[in-house]
N, C-alpha and C positions, 0 to 999 in steps of 0.2 A: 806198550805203545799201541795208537790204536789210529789204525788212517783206514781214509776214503779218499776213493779215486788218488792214491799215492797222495794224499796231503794228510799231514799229521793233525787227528780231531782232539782238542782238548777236553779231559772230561774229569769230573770231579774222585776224587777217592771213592766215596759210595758209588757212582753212574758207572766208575768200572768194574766194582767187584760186583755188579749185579748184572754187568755186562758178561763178564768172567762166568759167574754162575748159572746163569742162560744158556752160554755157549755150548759149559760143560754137560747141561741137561739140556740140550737141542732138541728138537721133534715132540719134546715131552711138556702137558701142560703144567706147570710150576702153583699152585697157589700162592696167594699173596700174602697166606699166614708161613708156610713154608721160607718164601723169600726175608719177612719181618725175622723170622726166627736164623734161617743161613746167614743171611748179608747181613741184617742189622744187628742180629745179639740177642733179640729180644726171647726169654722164657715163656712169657705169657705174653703175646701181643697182642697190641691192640686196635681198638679198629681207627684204621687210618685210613687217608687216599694217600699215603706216601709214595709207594709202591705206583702207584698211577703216577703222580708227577713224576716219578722220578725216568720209569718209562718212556711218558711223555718227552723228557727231555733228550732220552737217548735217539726216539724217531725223527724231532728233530734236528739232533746232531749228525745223524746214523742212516736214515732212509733217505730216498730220491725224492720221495712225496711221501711226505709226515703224514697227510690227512689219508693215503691209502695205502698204509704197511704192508709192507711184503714178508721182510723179516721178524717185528718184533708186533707178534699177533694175538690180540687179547680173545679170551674165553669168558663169554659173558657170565658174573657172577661165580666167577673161580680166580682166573689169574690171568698166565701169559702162556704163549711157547714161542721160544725163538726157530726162527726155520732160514737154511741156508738158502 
């Protein structure tokens, strides 16, 4: 289960196990071939913006202000890091 501000956010099977897998590598920049391969399955992946929506939709489920992430913070032309 996953709450903000003590209310429960509803979030899709993938938006939590990427949420999950953020958390677990916190501080750390994650690439987005990395995440394609952990969260999605994928062997050989491809090139998507998946990974960006799907993000995109955690900040705004998940941040105070989407447009300036606190927690879930992109690294241009790599990935993410989540940061507490």
């Amino acid at each position: 289960r996953v709450q903000k501000s003590g209310r429960e956010v509803t979030l899709t099977a993938r938006q939590f196990d990427l949420l999950r897998y953020l958390i677990r590598h916190r501080g750390r920049v994650v690439t987005r071939e990395e995440l394609l391969r952990r969260v999605w399955g994928y062997d050989d992946p491809p090139i998507t913006r998946t990974v960006d929506a799907h993000v995109a939709a955690l900040r705004h489920r998940l941040e105070s202000k989407p447009a300036r992430p606190k927690h879930f913070l992109g690294v241009r032309s790599v990935g993410y890091r989540f940061q507490e």
